[in-house]
PQR file with spaces between the fields and no chain letter, atoms N, CA, C, O and H, PARSE charges and radii, in Angstrom:
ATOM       1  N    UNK     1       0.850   -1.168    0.000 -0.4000 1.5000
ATOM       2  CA   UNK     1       0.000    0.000    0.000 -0.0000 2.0000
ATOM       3  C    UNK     1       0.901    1.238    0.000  0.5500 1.7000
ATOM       4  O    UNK     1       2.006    1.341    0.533 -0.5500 1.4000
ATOM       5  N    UNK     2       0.220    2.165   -0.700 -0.4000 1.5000
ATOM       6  CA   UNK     2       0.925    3.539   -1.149 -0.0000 2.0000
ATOM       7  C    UNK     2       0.681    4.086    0.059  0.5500 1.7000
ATOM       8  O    UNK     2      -0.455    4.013    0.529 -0.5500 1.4000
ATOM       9  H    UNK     2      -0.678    2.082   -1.133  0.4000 1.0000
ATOM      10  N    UNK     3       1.958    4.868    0.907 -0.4000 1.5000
ATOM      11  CA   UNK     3       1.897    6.130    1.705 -0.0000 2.0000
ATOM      12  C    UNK     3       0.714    6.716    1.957  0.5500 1.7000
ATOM      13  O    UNK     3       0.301    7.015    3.078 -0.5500 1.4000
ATOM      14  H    UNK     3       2.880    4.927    0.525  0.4000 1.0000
ATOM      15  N    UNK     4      -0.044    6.946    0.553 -0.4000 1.5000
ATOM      16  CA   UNK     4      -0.816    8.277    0.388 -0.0000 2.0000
ATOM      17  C    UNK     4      -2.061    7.461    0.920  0.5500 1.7000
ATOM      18  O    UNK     4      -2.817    7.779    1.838 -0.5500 1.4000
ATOM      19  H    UNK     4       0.292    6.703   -0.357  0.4000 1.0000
ATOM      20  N    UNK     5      -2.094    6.282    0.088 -0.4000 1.5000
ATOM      21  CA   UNK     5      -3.507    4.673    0.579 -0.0000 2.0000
ATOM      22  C    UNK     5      -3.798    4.919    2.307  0.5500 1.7000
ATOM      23  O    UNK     5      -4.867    5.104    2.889 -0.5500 1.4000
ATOM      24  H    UNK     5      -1.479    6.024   -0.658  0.4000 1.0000
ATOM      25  N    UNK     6      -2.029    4.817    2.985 -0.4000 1.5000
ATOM      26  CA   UNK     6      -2.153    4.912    4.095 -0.0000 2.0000
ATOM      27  C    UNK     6      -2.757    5.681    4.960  0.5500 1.7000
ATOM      28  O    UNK     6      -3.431    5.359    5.938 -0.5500 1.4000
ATOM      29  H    UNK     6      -1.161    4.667    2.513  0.4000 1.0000
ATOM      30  N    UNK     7      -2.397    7.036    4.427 -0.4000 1.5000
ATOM      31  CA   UNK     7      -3.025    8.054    5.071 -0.0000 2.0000
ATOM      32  C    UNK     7      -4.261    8.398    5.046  0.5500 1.7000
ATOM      33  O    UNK     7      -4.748    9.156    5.885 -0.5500 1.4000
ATOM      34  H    UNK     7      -1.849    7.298    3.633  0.4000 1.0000
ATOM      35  N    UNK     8      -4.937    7.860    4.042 -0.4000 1.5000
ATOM      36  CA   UNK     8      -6.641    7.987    3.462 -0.0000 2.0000
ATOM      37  C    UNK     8      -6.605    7.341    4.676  0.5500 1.7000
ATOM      38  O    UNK     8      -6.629    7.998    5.717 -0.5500 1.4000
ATOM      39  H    UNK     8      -4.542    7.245    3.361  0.4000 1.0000
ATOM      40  N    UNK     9      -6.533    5.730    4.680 -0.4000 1.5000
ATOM      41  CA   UNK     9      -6.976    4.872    5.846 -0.0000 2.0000
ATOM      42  C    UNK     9      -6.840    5.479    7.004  0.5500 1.7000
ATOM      43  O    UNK     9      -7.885    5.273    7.621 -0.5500 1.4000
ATOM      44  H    UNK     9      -6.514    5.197    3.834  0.4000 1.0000
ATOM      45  N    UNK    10      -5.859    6.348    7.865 -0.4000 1.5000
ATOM      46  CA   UNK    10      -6.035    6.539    9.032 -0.0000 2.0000
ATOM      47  C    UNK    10      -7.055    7.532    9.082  0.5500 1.7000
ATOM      48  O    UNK    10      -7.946    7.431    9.925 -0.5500 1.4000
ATOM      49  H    UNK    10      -5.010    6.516    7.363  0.4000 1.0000
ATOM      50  N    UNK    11      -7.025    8.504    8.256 -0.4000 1.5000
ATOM      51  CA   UNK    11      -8.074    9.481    8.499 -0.0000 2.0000
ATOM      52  C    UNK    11      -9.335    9.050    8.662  0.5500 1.7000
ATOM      53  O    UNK    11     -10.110    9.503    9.505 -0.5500 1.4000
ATOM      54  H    UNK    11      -6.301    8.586    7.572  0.4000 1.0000
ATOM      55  N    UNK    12      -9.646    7.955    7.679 -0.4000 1.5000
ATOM      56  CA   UNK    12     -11.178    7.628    8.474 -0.0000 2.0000
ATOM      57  C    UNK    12     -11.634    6.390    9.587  0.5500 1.7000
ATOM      58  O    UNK    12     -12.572    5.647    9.875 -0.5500 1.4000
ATOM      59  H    UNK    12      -9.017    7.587    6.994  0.4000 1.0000
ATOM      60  N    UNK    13     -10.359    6.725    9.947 -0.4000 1.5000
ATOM      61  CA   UNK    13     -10.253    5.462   11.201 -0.0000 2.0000
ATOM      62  C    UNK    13     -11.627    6.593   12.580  0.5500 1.7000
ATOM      63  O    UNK    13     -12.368    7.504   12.212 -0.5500 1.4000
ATOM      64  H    UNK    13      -9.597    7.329    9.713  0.4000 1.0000
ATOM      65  N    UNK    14     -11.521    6.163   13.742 -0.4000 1.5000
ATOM      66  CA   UNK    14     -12.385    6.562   14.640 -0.0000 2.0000
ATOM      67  C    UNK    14     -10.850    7.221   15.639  0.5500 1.7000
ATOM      68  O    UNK    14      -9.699    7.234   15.204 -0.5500 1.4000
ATOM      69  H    UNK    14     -10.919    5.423   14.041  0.4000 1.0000
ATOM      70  N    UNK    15     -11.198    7.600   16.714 -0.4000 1.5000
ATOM      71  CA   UNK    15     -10.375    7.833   17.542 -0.0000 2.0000
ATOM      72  C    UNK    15      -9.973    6.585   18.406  0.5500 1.7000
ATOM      73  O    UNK    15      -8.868    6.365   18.902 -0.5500 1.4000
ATOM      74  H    UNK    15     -12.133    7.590   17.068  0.4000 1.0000
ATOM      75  N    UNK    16     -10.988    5.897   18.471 -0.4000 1.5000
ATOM      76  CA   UNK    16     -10.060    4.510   19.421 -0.0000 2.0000
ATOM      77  C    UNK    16     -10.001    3.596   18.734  0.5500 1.7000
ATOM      78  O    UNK    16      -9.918    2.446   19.164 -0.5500 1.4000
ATOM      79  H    UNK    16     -11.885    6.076   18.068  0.4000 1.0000
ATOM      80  N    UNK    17     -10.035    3.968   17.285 -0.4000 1.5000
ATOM      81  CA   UNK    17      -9.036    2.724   16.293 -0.0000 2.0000
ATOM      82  C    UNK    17      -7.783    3.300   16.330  0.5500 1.7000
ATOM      83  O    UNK    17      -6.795    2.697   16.748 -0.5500 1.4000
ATOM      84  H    UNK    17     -10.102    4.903   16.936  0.4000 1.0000
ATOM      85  N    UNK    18      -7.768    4.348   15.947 -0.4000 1.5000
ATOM      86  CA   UNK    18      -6.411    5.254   15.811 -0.0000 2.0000
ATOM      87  C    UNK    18      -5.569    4.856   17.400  0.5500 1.7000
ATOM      88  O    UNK    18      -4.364    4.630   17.507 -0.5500 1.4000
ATOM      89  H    UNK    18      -8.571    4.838   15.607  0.4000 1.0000
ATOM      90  N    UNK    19      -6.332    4.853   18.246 -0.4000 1.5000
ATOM      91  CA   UNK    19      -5.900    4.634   19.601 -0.0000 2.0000
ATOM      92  C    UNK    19      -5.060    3.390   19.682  0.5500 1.7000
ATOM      93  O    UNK    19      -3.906    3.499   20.095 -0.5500 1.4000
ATOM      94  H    UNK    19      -7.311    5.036   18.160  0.4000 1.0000
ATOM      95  N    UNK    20      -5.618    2.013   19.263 -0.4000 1.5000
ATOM      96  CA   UNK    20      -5.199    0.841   19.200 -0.0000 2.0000
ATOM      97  C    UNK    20      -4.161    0.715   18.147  0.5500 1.7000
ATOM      98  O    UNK    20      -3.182    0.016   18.406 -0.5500 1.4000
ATOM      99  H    UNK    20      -6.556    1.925   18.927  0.4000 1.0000
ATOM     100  N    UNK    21      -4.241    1.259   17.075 -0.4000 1.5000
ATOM     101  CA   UNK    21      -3.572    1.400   16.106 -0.0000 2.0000
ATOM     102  C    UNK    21      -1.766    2.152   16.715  0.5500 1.7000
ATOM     103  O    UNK    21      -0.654    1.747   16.376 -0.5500 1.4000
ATOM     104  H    UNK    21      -5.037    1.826   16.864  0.4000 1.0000
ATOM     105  N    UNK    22      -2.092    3.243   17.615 -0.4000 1.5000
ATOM     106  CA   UNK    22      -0.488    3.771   18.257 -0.0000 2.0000
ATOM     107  C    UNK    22      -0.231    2.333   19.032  0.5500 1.7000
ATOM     108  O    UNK    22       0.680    1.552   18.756 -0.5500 1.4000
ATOM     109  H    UNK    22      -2.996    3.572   17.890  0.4000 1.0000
ATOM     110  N    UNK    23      -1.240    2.147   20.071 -0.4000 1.5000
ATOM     111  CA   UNK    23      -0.519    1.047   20.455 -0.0000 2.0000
ATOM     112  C    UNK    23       0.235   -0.266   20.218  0.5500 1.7000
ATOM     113  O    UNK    23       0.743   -0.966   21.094 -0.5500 1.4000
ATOM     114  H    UNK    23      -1.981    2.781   20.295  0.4000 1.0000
ATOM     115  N    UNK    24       0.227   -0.516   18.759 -0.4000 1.5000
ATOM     116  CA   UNK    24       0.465   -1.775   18.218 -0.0000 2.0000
ATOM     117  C    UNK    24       1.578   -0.759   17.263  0.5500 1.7000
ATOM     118  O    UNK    24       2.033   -1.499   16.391 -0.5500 1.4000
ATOM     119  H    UNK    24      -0.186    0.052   18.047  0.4000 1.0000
ATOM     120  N    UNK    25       1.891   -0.015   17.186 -0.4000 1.5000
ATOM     121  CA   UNK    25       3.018    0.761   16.331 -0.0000 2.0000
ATOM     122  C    UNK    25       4.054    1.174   17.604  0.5500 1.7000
ATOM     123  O    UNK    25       5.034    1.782   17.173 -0.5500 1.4000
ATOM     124  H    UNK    25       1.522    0.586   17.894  0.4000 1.0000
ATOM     125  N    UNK    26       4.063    1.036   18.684 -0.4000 1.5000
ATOM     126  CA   UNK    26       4.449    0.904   19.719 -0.0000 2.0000
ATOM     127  C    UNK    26       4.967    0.092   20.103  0.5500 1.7000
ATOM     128  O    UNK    26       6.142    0.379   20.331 -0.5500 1.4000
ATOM     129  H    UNK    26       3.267    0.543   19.033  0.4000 1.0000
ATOM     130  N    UNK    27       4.653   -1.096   20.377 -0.4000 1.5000
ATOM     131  CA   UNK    27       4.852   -2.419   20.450 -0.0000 2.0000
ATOM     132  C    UNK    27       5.970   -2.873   19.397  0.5500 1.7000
ATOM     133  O    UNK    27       7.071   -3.285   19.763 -0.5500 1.4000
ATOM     134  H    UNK    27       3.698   -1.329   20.192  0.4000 1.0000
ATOM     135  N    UNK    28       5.600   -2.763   18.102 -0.4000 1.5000
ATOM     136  CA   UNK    28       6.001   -2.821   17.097 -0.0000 2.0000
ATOM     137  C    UNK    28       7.750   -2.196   17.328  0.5500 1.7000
ATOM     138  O    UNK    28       8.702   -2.976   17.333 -0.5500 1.4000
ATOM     139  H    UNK    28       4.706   -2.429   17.804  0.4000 1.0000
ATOM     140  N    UNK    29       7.859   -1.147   17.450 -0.4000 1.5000
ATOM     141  CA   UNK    29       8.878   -0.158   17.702 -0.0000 2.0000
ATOM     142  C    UNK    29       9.394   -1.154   18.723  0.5500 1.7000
ATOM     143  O    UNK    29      10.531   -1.511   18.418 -0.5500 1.4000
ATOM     144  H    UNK    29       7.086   -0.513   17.445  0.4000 1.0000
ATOM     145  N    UNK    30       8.911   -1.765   19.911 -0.4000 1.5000
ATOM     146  CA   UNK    30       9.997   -2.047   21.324 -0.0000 2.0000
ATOM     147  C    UNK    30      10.548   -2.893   20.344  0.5500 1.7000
ATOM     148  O    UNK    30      11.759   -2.939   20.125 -0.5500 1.4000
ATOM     149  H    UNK    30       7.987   -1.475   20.159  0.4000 1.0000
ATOM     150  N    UNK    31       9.740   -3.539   19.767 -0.4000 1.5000
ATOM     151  CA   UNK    31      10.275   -5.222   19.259 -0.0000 2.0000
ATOM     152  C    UNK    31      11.949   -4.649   18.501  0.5500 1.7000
ATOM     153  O    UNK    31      13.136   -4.902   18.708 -0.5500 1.4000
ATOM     154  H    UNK    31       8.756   -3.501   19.945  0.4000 1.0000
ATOM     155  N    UNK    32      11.072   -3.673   17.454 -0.4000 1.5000
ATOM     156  CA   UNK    32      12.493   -3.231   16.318 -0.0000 2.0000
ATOM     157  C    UNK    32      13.709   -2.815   17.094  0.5500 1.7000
ATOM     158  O    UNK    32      14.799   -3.018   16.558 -0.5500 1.4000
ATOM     159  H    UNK    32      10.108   -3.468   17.285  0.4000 1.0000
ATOM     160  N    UNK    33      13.657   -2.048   18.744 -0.4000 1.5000
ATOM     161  CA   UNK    33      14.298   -1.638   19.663 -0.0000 2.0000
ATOM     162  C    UNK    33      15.148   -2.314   19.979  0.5500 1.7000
ATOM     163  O    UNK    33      16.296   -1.975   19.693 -0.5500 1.4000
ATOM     164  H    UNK    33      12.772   -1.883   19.179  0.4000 1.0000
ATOM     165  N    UNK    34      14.848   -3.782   20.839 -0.4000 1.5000
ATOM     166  CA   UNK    34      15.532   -4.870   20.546 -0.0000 2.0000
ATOM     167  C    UNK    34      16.082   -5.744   19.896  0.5500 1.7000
ATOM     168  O    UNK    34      16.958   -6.459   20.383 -0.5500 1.4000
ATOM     169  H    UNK    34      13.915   -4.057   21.071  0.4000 1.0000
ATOM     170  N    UNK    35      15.653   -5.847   18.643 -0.4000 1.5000
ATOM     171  CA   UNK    35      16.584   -6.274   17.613 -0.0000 2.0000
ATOM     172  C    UNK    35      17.784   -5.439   17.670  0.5500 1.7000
ATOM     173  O    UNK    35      18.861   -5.993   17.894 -0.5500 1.4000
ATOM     174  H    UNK    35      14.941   -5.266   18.247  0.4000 1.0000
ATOM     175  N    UNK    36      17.732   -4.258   17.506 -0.4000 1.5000
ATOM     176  CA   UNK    36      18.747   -3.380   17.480 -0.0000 2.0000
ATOM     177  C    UNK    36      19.963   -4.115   17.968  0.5500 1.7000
ATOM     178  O    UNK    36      21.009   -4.575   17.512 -0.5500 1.4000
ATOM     179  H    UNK    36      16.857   -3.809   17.324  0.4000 1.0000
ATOM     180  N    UNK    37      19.126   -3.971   19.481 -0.4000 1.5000
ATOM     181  CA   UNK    37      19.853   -3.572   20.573 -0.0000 2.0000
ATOM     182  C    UNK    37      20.865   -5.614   20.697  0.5500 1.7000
ATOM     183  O    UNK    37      21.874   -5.878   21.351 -0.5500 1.4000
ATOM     184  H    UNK    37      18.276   -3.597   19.852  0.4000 1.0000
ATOM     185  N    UNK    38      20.115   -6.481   19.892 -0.4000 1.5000
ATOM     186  CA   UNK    38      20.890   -7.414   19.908 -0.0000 2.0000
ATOM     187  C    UNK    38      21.570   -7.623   18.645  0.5500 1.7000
ATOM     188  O    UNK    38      22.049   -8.743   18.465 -0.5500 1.4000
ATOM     189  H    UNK    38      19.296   -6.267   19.360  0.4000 1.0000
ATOM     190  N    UNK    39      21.696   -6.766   17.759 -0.4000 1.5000
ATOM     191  CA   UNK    39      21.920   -7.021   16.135 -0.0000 2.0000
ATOM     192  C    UNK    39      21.052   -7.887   15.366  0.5500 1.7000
ATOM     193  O    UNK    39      21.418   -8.754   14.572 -0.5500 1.4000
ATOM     194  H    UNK    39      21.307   -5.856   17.906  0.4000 1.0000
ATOM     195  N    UNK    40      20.213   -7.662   15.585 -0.4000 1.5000
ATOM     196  CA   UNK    40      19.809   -8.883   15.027 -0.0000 2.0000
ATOM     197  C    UNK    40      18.545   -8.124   13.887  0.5500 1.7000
ATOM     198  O    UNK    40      17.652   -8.699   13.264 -0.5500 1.4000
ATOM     199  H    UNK    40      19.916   -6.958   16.230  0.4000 1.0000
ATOM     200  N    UNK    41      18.811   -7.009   13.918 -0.4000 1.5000
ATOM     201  CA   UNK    41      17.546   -5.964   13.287 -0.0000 2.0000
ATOM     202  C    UNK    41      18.237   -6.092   11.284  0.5500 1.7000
ATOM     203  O    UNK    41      19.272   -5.553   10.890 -0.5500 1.4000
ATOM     204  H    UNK    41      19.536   -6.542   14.424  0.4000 1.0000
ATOM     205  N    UNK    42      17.586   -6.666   10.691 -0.4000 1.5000
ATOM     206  CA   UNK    42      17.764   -6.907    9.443 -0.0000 2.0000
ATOM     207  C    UNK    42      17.491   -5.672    8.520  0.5500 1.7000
ATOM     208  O    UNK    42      18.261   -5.253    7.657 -0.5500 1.4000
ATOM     209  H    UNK    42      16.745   -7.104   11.010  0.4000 1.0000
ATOM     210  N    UNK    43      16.167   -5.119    8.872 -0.4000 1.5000
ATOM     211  CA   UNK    43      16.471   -3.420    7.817 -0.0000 2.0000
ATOM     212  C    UNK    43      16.148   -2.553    8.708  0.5500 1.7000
ATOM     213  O    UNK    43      15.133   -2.585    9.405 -0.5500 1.4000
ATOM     214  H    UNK    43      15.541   -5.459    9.574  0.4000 1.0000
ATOM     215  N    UNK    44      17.091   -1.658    8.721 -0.4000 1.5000
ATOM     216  CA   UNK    44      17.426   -0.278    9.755 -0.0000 2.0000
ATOM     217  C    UNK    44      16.432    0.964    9.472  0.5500 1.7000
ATOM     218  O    UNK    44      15.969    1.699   10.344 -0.5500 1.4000
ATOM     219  H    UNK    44      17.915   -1.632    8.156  0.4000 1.0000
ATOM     220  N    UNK    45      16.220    1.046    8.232 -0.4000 1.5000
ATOM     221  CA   UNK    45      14.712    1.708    7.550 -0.0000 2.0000
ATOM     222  C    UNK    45      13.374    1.376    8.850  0.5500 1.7000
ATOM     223  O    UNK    45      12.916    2.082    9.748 -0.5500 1.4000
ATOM     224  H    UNK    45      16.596    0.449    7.523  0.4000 1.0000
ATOM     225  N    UNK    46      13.210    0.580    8.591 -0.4000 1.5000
ATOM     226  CA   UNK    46      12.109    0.406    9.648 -0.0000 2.0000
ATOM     227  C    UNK    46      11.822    0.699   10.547  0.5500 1.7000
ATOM     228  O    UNK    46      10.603    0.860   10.611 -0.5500 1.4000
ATOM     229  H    UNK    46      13.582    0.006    7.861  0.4000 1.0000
ATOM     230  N    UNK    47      12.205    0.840   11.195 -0.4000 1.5000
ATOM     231  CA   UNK    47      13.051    1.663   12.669 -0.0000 2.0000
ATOM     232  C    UNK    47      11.753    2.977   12.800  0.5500 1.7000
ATOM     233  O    UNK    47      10.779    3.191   13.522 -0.5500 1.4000
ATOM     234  H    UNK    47      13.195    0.710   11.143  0.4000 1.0000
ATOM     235  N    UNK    48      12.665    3.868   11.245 -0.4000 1.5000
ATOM     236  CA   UNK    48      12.552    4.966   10.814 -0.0000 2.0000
ATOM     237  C    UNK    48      10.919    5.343   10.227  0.5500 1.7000
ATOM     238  O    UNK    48      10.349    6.374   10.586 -0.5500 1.4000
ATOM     239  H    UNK    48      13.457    3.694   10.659  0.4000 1.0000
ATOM     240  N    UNK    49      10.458    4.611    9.536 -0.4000 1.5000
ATOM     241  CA   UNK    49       9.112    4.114    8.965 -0.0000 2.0000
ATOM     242  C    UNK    49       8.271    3.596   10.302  0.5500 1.7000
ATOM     243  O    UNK    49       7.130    4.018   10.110 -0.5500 1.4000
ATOM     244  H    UNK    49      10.921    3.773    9.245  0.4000 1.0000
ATOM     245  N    UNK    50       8.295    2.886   11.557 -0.4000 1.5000
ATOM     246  CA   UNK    50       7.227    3.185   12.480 -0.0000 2.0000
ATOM     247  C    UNK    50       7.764    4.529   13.112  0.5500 1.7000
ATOM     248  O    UNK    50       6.767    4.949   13.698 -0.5500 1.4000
ATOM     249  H    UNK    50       9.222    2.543   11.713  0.4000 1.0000
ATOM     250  N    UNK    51       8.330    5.035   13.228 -0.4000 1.5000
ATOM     251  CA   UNK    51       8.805    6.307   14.015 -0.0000 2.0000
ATOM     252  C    UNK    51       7.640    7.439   13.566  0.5500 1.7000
ATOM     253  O    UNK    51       7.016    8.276   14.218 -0.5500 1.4000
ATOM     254  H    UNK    51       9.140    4.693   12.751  0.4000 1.0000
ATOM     255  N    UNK    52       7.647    7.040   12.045 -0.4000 1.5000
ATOM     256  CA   UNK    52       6.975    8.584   11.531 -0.0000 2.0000
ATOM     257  C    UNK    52       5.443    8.049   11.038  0.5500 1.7000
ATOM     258  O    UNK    52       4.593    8.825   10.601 -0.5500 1.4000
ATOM     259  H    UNK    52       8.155    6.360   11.516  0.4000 1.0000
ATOM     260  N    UNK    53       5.232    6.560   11.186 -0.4000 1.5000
ATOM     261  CA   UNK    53       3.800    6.354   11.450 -0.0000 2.0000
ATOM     262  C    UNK    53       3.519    6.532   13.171  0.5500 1.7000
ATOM     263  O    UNK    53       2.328    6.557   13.483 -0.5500 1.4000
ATOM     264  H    UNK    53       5.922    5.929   11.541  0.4000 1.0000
ATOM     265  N    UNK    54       4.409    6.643   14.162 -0.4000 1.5000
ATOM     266  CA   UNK    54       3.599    6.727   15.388 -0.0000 2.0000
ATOM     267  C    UNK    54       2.919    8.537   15.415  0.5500 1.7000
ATOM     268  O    UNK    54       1.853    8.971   15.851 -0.5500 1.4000
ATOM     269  H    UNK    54       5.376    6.623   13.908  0.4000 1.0000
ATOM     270  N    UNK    55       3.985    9.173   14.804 -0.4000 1.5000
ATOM     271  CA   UNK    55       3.934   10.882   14.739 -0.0000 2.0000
ATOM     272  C    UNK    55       2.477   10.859   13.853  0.5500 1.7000
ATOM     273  O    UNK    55       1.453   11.387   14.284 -0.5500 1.4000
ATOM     274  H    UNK    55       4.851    8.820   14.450  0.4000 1.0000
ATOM     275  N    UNK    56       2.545   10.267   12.747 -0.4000 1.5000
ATOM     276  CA   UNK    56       1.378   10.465   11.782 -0.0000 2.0000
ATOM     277  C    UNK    56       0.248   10.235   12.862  0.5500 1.7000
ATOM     278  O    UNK    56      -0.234   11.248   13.370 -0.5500 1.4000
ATOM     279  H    UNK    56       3.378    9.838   12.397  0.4000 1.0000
ATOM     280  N    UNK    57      -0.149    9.187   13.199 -0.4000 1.5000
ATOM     281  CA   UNK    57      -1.059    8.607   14.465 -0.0000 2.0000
ATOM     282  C    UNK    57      -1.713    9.917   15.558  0.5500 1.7000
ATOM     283  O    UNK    57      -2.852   10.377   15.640 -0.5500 1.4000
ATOM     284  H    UNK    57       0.242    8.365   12.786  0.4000 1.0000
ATOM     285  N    UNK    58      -0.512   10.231   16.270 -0.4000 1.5000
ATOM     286  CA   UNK    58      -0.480   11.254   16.843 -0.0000 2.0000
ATOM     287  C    UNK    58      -1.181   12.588   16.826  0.5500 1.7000
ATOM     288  O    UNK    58      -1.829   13.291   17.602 -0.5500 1.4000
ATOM     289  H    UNK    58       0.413    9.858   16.203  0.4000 1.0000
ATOM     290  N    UNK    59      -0.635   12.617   15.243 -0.4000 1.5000
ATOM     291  CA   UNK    59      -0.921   13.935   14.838 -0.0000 2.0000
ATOM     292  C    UNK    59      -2.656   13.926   14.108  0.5500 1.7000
ATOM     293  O    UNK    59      -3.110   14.927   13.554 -0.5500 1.4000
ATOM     294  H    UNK    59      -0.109   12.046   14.613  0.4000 1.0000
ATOM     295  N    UNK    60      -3.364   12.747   14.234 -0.4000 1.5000
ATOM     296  CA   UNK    60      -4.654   12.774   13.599 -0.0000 2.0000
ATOM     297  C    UNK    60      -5.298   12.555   14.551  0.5500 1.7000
ATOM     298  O    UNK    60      -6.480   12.880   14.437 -0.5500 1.4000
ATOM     299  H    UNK    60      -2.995   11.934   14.683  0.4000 1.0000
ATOM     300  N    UNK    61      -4.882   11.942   15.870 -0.4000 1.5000
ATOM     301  CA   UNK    61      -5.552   12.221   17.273 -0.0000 2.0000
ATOM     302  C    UNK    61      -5.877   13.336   17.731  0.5500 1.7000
ATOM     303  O    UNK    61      -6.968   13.653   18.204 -0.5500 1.4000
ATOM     304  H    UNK    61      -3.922   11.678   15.963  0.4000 1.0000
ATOM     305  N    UNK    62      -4.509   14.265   17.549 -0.4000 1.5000
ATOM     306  CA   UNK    62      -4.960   15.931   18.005 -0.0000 2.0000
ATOM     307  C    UNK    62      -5.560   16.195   17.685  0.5500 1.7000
ATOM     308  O    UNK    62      -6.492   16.563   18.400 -0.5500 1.4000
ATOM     309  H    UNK    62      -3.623   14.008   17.164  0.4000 1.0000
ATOM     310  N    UNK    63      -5.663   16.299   15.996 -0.4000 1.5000
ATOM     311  CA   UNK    63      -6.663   16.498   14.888 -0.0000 2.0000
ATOM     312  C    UNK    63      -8.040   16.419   15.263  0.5500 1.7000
ATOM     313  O    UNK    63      -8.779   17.391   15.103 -0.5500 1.4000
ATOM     314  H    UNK    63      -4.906   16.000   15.415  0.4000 1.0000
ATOM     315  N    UNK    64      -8.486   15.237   15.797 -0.4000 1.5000
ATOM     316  CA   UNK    64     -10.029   14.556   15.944 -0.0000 2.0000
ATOM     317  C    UNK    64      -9.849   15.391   17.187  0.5500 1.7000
ATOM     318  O    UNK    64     -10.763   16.154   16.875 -0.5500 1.4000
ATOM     319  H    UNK    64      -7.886   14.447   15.928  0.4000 1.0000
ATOM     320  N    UNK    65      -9.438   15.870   18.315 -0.4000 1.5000
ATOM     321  CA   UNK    65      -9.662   15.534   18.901 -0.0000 2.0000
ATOM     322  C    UNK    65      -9.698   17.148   19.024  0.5500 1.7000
ATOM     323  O    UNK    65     -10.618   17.157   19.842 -0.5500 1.4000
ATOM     324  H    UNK    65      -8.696   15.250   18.568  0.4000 1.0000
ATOM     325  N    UNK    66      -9.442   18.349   18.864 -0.4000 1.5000
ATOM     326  CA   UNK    66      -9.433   19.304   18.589 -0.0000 2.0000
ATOM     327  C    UNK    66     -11.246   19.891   17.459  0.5500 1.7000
ATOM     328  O    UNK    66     -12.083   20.789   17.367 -0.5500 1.4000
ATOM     329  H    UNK    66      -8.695   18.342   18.200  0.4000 1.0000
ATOM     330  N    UNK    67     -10.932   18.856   17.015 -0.4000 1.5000
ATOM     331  CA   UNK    67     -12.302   19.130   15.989 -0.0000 2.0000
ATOM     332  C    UNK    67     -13.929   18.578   16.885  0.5500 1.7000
ATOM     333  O    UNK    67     -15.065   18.600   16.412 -0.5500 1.4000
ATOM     334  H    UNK    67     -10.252   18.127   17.090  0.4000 1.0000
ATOM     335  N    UNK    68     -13.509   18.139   18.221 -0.4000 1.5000
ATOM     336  CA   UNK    68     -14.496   17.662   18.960 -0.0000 2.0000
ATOM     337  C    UNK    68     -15.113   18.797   20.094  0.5500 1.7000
ATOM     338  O    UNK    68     -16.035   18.481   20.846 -0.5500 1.4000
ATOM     339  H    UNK    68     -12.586   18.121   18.605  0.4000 1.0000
């Protein structure tokens, strides 16, 4: 899925999909954390790519949540 696919999808998510949704991009992140942290992390990109989907997340929470 395209970036742009992505972002359609979160926007019409609800606020406590979006909610569940940080939390599992979270999770996601400890896991990549530890790989790191044992070498064992195969693409370093990724890392980088949930980093700026947790911000995206974030930033459509304020969003909703501002518009409420």
């Amino acid at each position: 899925m395209k970036r742009s696919e992505a972002k359609k999808a979160l926007k019409a998510k609800s606020a406590a999909e979006l909610g569940t949704e940080l939390a599992a991009l979270y999770k996601e992140q400890f896991g990549l954390r530890m790989q790191k942290a044992t070498q064992q992390l195969s693409n370093p990109g990724k890392l980088k790519d949930v980093r700026r989907g947790i911000a995206r997340v974030k930033t459509l929470i304020g969003q909703k949540a501002g518009q409420a």
